[in-house]
mmCIF entry with sequence, helices, sheets and N, C-alpha, C, O atoms, coordinates in Angstrom:
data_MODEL
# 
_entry.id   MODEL 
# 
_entity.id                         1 
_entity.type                       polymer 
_entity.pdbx_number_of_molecules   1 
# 
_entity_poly.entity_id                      1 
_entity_poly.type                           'polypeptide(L)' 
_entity_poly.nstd_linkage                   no 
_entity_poly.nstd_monomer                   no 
_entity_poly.pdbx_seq_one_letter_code       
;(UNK)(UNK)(UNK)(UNK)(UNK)(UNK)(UNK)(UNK)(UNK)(UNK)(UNK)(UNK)(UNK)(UNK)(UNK)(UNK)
(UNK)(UNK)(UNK)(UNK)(UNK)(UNK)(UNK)(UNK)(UNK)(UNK)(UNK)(UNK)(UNK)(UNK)(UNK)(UNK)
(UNK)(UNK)(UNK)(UNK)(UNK)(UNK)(UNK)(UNK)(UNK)(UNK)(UNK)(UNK)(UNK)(UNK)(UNK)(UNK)
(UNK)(UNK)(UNK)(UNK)(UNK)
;
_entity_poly.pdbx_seq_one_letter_code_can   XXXXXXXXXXXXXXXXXXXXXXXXXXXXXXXXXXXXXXXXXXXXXXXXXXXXX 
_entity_poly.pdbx_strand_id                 A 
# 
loop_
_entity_poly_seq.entity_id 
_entity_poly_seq.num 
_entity_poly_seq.mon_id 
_entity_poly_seq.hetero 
1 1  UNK n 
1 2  UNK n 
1 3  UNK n 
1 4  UNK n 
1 5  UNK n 
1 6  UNK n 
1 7  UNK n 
1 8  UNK n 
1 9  UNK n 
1 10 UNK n 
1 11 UNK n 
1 12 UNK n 
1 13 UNK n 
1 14 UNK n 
1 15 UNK n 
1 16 UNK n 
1 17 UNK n 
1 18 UNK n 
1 19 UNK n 
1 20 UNK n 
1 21 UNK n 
1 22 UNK n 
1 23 UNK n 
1 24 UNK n 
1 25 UNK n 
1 26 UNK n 
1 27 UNK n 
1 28 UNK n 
1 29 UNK n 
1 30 UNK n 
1 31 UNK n 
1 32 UNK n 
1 33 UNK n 
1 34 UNK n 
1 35 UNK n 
1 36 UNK n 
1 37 UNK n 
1 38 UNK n 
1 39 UNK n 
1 40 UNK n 
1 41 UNK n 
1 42 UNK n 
1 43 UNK n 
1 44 UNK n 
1 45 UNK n 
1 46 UNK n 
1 47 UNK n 
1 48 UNK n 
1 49 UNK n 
1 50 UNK n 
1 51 UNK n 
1 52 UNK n 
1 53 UNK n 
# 
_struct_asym.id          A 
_struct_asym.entity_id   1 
# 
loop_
_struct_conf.conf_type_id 
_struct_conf.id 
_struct_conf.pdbx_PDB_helix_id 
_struct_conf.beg_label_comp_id 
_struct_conf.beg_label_asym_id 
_struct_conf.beg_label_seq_id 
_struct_conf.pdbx_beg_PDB_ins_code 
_struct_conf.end_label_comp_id 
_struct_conf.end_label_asym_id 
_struct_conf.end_label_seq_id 
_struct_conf.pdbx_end_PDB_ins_code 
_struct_conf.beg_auth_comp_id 
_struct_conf.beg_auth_asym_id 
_struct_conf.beg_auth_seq_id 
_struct_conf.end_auth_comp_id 
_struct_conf.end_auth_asym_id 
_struct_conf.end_auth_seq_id 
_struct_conf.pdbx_PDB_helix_class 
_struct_conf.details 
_struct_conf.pdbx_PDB_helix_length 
HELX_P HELX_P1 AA1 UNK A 4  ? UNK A 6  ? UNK A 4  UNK A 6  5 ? 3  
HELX_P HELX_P2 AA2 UNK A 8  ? UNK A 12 ? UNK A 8  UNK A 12 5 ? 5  
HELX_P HELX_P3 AA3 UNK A 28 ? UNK A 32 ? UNK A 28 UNK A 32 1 ? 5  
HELX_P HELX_P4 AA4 UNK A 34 ? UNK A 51 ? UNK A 34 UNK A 51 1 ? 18 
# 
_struct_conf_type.id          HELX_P 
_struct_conf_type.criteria    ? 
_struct_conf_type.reference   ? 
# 
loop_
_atom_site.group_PDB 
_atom_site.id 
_atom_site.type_symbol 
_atom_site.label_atom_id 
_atom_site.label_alt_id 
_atom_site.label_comp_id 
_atom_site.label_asym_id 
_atom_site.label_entity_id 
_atom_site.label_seq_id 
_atom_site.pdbx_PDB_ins_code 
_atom_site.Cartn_x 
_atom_site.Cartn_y 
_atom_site.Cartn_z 
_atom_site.occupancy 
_atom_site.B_iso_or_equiv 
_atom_site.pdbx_formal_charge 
_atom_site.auth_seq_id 
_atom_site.auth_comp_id 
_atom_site.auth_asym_id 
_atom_site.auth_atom_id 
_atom_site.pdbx_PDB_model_num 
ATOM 1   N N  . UNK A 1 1  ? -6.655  5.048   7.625  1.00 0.00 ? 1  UNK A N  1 
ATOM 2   C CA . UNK A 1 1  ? -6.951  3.828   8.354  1.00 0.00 ? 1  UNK A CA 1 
ATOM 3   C C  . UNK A 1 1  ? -7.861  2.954   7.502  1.00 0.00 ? 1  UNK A C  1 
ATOM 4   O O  . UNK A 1 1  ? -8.649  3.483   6.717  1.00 0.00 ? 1  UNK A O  1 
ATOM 5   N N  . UNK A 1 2  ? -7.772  1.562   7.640  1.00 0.00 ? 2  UNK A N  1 
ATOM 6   C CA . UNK A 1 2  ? -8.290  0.456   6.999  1.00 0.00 ? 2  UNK A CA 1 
ATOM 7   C C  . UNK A 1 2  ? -9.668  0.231   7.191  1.00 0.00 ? 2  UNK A C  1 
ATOM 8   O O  . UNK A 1 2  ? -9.913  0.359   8.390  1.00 0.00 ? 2  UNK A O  1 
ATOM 9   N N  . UNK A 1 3  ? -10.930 -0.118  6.376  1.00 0.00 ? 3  UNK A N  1 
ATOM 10  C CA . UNK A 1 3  ? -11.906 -0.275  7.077  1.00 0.00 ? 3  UNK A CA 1 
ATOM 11  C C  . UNK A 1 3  ? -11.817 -1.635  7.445  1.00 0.00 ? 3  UNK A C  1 
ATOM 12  O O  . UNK A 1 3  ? -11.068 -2.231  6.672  1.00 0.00 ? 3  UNK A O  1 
ATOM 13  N N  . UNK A 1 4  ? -12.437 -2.576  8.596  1.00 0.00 ? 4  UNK A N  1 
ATOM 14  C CA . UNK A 1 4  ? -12.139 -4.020  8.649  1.00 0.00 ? 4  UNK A CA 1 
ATOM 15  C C  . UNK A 1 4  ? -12.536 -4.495  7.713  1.00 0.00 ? 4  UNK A C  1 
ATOM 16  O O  . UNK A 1 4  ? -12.670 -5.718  7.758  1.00 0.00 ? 4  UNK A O  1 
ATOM 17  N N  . UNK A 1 5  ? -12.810 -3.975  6.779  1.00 0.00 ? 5  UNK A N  1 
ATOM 18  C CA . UNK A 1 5  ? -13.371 -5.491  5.420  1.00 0.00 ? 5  UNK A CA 1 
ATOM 19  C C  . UNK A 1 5  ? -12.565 -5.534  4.791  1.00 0.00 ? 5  UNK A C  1 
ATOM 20  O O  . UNK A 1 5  ? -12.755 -6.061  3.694  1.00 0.00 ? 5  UNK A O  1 
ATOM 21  N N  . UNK A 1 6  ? -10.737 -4.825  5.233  1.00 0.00 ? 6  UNK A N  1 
ATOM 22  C CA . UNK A 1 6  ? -9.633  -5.155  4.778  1.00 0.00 ? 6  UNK A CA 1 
ATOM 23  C C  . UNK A 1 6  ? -9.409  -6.760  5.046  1.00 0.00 ? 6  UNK A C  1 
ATOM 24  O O  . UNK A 1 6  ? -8.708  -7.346  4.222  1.00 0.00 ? 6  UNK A O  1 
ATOM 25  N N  . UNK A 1 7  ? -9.888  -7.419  6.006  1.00 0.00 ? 7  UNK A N  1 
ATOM 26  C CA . UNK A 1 7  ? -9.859  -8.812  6.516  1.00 0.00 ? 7  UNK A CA 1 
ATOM 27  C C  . UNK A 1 7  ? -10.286 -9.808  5.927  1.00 0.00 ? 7  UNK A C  1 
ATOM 28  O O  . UNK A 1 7  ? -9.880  -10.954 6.122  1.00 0.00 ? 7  UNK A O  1 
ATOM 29  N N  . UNK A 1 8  ? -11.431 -9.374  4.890  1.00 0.00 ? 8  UNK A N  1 
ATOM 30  C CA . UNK A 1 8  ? -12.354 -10.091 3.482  1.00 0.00 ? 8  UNK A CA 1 
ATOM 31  C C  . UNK A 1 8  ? -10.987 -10.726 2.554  1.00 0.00 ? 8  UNK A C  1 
ATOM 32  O O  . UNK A 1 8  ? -10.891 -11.934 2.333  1.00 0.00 ? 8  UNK A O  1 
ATOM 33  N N  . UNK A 1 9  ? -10.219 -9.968  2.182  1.00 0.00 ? 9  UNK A N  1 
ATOM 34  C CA . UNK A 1 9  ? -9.076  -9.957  1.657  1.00 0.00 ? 9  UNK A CA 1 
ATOM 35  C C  . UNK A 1 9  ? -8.103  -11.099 1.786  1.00 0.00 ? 9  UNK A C  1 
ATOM 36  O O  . UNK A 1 9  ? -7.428  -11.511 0.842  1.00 0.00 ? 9  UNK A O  1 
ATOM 37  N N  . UNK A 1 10 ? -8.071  -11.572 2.973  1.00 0.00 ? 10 UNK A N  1 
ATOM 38  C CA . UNK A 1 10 ? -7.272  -12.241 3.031  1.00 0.00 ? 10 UNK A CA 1 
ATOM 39  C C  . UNK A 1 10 ? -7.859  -14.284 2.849  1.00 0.00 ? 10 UNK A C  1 
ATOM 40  O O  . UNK A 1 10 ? -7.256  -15.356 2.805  1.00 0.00 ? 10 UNK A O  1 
ATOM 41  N N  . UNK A 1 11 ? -8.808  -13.996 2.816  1.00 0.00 ? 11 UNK A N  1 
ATOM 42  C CA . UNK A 1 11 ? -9.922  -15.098 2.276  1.00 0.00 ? 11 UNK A CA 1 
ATOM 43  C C  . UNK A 1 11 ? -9.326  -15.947 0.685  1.00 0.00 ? 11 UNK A C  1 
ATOM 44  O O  . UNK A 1 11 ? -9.275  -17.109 0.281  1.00 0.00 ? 11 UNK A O  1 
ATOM 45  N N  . UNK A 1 12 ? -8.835  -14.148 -0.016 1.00 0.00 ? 12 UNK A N  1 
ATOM 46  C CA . UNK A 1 12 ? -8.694  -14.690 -1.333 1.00 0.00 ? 12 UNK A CA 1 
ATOM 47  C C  . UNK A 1 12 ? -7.363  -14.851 -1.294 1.00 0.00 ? 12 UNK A C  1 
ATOM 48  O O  . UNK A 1 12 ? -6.980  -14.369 -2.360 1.00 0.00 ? 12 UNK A O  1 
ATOM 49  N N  . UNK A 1 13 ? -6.570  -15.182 -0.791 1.00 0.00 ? 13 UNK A N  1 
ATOM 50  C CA . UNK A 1 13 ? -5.015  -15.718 -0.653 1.00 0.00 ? 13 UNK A CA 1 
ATOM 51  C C  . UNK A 1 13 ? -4.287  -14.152 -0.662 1.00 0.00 ? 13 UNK A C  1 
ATOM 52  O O  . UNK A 1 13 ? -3.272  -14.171 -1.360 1.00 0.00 ? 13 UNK A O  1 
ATOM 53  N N  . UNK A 1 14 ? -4.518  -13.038 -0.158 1.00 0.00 ? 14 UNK A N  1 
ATOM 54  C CA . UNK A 1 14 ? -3.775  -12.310 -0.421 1.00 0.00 ? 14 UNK A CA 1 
ATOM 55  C C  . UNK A 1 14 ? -3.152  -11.886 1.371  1.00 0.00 ? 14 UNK A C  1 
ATOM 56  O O  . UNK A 1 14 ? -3.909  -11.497 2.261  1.00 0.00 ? 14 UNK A O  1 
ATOM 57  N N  . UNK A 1 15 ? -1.701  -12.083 1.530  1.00 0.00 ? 15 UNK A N  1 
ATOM 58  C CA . UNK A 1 15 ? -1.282  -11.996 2.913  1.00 0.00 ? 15 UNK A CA 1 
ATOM 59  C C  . UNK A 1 15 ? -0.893  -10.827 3.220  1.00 0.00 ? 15 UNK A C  1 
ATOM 60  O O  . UNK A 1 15 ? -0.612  -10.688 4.410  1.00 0.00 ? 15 UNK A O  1 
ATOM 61  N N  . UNK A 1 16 ? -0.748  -9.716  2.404  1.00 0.00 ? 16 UNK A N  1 
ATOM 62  C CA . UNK A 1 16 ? -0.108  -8.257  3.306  1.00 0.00 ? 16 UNK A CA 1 
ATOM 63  C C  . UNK A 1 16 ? -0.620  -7.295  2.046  1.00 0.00 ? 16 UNK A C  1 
ATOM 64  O O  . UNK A 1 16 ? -0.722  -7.414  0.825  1.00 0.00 ? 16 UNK A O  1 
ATOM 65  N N  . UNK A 1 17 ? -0.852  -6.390  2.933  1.00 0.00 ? 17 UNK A N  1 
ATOM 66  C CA . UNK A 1 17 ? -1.307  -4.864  2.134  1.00 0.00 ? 17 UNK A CA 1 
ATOM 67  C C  . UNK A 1 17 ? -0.227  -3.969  2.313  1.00 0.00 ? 17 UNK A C  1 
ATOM 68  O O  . UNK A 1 17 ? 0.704   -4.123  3.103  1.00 0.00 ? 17 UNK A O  1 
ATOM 69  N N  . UNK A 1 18 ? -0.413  -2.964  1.486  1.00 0.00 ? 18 UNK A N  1 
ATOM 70  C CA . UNK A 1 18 ? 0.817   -1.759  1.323  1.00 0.00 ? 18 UNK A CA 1 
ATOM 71  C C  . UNK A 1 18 ? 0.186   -0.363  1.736  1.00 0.00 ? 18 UNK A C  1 
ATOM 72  O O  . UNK A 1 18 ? 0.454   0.317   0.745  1.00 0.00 ? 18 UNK A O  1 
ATOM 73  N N  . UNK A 1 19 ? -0.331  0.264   2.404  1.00 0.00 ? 19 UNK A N  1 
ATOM 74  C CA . UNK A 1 19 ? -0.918  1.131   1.595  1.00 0.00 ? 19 UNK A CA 1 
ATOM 75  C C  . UNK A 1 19 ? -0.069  2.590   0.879  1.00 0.00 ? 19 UNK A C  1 
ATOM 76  O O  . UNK A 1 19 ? 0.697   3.224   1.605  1.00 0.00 ? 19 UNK A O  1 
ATOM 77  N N  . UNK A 1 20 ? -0.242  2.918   -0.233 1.00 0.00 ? 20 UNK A N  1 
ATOM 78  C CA . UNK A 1 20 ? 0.420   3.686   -0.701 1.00 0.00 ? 20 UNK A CA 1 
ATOM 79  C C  . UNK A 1 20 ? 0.363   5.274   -0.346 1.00 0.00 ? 20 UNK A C  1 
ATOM 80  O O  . UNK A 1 20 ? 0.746   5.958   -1.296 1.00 0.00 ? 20 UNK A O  1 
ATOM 81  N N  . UNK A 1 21 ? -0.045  6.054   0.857  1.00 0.00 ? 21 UNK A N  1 
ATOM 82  C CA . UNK A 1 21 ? -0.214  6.700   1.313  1.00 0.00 ? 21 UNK A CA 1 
ATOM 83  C C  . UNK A 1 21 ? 0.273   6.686   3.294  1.00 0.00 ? 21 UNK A C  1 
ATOM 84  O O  . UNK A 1 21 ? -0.346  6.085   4.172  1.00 0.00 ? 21 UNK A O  1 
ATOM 85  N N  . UNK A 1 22 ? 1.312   7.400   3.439  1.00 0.00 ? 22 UNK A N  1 
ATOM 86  C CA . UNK A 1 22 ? 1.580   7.054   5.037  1.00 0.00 ? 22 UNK A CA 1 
ATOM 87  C C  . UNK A 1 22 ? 0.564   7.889   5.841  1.00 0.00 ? 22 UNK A C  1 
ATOM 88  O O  . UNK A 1 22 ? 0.987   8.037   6.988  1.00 0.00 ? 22 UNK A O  1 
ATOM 89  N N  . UNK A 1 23 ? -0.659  8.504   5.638  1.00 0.00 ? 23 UNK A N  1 
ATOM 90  C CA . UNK A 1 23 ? -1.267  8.979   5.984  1.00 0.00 ? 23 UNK A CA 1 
ATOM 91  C C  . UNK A 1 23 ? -2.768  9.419   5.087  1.00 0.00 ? 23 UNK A C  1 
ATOM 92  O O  . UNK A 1 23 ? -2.969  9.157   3.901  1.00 0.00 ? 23 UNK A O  1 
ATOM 93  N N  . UNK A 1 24 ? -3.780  10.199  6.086  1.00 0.00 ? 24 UNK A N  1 
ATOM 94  C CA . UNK A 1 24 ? -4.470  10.301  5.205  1.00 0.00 ? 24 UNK A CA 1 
ATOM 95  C C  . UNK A 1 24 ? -4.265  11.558  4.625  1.00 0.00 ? 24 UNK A C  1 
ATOM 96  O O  . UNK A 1 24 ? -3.762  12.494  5.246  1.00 0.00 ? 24 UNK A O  1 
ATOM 97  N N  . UNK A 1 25 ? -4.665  11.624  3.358  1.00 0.00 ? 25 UNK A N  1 
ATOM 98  C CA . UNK A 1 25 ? -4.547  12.770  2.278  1.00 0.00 ? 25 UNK A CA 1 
ATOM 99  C C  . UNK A 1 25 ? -6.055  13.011  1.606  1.00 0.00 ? 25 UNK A C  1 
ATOM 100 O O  . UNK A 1 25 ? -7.011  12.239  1.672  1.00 0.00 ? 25 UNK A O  1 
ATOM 101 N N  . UNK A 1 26 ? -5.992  14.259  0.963  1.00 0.00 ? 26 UNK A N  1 
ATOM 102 C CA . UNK A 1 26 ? -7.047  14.548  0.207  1.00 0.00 ? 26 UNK A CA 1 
ATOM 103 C C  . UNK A 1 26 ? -6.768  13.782  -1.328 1.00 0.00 ? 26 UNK A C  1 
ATOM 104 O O  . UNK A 1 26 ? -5.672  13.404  -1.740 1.00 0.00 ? 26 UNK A O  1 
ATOM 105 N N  . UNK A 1 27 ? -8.216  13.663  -2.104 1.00 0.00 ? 27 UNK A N  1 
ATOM 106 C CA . UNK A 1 27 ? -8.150  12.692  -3.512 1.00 0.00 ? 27 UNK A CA 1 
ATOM 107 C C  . UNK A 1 27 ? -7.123  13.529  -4.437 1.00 0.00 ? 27 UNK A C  1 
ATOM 108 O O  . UNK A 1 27 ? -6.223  13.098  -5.157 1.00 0.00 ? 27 UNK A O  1 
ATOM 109 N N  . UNK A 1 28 ? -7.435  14.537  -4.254 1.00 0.00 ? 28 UNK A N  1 
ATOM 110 C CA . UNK A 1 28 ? -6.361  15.842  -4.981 1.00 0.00 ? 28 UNK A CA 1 
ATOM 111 C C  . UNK A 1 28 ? -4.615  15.671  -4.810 1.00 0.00 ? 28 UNK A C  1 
ATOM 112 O O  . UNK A 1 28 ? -3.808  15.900  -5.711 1.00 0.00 ? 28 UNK A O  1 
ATOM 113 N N  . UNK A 1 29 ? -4.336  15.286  -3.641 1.00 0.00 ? 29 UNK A N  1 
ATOM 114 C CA . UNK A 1 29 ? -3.251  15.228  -3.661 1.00 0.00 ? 29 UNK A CA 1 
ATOM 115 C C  . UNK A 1 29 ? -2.478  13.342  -3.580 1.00 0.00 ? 29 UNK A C  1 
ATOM 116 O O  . UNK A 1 29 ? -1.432  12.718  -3.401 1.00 0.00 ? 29 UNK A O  1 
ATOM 117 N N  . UNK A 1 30 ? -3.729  13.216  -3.825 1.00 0.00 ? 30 UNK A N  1 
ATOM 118 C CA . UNK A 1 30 ? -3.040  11.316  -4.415 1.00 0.00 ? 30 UNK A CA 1 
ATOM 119 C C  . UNK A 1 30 ? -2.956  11.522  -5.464 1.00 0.00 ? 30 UNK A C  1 
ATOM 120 O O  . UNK A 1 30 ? -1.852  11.309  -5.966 1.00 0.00 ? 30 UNK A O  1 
ATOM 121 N N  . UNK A 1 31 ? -4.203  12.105  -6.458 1.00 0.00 ? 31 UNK A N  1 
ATOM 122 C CA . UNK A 1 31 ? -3.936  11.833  -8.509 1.00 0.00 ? 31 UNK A CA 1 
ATOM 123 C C  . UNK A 1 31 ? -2.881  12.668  -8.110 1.00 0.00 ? 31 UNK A C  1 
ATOM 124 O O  . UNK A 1 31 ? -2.010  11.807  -8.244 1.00 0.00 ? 31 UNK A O  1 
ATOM 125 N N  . UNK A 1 32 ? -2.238  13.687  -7.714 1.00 0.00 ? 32 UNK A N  1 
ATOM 126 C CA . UNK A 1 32 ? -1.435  14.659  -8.001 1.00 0.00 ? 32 UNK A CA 1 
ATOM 127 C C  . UNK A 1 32 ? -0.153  14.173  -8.143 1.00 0.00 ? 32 UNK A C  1 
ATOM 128 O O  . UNK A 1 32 ? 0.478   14.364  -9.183 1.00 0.00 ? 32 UNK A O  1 
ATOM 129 N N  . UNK A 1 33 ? 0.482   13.313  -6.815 1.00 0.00 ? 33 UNK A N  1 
ATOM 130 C CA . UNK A 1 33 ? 1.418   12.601  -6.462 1.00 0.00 ? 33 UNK A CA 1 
ATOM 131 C C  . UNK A 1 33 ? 1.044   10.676  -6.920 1.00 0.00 ? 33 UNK A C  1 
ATOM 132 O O  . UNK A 1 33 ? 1.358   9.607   -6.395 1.00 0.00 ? 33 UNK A O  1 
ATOM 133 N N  . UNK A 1 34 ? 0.530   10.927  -7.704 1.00 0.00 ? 34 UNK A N  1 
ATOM 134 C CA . UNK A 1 34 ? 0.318   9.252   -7.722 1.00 0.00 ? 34 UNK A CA 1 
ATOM 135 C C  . UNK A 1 34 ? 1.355   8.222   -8.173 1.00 0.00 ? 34 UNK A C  1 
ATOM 136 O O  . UNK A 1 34 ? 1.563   7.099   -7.712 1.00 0.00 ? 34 UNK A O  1 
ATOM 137 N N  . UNK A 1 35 ? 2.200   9.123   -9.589 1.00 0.00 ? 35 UNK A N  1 
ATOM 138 C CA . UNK A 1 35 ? 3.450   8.574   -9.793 1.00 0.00 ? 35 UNK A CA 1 
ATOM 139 C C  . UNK A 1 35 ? 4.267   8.111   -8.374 1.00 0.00 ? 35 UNK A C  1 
ATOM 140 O O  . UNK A 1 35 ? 4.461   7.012   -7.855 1.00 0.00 ? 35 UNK A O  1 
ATOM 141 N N  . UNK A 1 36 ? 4.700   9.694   -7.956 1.00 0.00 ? 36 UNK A N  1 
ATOM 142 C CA . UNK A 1 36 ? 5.516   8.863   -6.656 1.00 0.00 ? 36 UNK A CA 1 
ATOM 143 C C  . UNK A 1 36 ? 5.245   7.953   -5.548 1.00 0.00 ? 36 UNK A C  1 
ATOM 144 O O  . UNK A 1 36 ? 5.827   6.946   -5.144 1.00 0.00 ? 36 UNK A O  1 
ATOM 145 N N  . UNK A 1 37 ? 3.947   8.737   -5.071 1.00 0.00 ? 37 UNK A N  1 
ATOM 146 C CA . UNK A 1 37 ? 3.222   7.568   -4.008 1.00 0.00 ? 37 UNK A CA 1 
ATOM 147 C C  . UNK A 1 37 ? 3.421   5.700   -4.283 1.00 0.00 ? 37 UNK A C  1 
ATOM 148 O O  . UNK A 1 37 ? 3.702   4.878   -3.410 1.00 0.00 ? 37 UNK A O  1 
ATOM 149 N N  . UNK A 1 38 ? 3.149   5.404   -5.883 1.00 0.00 ? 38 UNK A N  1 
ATOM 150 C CA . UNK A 1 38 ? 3.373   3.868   -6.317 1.00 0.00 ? 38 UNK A CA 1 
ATOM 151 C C  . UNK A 1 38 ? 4.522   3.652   -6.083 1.00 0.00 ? 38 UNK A C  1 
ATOM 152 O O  . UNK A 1 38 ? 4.797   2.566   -5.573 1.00 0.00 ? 38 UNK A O  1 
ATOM 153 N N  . UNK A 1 39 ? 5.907   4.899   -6.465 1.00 0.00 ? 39 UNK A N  1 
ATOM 154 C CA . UNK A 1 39 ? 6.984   4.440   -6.943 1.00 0.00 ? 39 UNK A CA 1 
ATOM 155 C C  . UNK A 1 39 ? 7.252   4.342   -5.397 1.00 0.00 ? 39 UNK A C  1 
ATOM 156 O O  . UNK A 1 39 ? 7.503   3.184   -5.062 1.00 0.00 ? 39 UNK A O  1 
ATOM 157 N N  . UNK A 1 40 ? 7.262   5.093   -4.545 1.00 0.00 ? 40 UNK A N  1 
ATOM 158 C CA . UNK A 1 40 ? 7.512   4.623   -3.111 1.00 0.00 ? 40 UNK A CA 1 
ATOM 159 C C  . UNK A 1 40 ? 7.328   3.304   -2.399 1.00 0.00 ? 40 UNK A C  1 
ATOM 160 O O  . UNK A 1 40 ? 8.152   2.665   -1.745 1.00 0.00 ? 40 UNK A O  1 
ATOM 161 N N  . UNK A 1 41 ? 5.671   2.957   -2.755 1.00 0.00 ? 41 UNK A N  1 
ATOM 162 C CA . UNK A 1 41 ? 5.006   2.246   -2.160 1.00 0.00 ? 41 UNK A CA 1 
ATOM 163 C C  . UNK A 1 41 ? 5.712   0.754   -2.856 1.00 0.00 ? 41 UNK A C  1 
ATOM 164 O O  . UNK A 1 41 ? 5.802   -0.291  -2.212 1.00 0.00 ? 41 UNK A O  1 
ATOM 165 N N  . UNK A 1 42 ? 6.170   0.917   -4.277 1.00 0.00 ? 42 UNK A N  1 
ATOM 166 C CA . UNK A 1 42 ? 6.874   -0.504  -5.043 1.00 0.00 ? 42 UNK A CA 1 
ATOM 167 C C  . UNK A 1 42 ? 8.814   -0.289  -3.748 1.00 0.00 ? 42 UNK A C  1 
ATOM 168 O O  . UNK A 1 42 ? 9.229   -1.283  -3.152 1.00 0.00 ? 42 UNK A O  1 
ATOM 169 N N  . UNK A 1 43 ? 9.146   0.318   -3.701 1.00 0.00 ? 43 UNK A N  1 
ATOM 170 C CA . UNK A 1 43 ? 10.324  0.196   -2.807 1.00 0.00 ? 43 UNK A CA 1 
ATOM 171 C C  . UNK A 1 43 ? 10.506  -0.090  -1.857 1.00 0.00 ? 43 UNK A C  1 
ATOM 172 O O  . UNK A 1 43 ? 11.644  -0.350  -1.468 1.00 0.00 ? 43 UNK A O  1 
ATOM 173 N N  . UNK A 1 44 ? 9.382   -0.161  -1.057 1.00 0.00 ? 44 UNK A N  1 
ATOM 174 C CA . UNK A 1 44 ? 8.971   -0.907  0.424  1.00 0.00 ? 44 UNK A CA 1 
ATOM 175 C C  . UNK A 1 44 ? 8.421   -2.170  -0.072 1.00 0.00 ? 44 UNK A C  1 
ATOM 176 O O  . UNK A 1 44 ? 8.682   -3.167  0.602  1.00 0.00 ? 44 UNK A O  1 
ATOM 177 N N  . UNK A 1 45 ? 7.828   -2.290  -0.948 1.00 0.00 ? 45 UNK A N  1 
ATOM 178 C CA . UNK A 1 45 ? 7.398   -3.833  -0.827 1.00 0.00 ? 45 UNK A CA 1 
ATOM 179 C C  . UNK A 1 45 ? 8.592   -4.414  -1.543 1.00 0.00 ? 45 UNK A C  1 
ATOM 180 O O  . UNK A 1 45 ? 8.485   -5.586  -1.182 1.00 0.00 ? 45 UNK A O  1 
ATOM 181 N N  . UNK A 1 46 ? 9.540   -4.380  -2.232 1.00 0.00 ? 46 UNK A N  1 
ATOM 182 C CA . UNK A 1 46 ? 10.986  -4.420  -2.740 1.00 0.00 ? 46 UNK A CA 1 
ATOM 183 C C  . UNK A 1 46 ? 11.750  -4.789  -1.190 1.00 0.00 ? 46 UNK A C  1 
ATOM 184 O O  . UNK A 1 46 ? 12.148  -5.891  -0.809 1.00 0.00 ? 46 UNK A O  1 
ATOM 185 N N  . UNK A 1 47 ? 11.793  -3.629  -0.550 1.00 0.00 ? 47 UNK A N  1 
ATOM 186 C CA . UNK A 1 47 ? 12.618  -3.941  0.873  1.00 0.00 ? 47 UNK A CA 1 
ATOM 187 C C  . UNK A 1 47 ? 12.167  -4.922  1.515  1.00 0.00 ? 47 UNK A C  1 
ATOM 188 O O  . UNK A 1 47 ? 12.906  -5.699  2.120  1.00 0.00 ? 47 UNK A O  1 
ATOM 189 N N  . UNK A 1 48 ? 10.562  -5.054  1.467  1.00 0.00 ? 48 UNK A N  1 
ATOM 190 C CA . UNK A 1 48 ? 10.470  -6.066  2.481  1.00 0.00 ? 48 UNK A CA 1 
ATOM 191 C C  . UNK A 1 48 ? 10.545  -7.775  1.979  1.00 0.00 ? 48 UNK A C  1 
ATOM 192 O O  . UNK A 1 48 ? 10.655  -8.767  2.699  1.00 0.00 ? 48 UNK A O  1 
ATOM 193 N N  . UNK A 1 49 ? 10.435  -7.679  0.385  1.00 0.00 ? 49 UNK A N  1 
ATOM 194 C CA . UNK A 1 49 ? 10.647  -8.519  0.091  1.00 0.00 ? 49 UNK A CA 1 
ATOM 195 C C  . UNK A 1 49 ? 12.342  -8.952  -0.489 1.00 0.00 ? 49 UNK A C  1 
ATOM 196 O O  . UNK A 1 49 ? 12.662  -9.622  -1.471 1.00 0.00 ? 49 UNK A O  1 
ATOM 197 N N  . UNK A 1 50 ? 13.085  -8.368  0.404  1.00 0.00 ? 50 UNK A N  1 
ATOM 198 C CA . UNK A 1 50 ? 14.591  -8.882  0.137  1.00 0.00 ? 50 UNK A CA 1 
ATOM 199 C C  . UNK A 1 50 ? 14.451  -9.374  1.454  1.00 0.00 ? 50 UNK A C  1 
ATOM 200 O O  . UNK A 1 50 ? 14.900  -10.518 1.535  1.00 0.00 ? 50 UNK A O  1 
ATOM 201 N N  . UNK A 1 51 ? 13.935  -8.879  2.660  1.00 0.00 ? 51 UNK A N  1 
ATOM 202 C CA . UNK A 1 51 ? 14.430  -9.240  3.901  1.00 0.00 ? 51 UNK A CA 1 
ATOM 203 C C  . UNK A 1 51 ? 14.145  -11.028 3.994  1.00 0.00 ? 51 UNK A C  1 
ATOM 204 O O  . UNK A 1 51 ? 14.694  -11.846 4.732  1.00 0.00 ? 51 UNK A O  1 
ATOM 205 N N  . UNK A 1 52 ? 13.426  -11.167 3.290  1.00 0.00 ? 52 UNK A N  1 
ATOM 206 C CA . UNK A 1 52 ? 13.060  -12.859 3.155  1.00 0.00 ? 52 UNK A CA 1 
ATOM 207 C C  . UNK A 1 52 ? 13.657  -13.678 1.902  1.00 0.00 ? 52 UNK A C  1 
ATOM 208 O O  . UNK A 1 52 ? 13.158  -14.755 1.575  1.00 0.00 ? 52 UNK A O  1 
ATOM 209 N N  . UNK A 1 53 ? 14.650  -13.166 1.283  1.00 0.00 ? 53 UNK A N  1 
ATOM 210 C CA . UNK A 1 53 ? 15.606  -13.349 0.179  1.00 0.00 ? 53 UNK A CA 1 
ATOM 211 C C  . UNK A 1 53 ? 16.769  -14.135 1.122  1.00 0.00 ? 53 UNK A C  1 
ATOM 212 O O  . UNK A 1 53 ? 17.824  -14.513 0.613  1.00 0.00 ? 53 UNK A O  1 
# 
């Protein structure tokens, strides 16, 4: 979960977050999986950015 100063964020022109984890995990198993976690997390923002294509 997001802390609200995810909301700071959007100040600086940035409109949507990803987060690359569908849950929470330990730090161990993000470096572990980090390749895939990005490569996932780049295919959803891919999908969502065709739906507006």
């Amino acid at each position: 979960m997001l802390e609200e100063s995810y909301r700071d964020l959007y100040n600086y022109g940035i409109d949507v977050i990803f987060p690359i984890t569908k849950g929470p995990i330990s730090l161990e198993q993000s470096m572990k999986n980090a390749s895939t976690l990005i490569e996932d997390t780049a295919e959803r923002i891919m999908k969502f950015i065709k739906i507006f294509k």
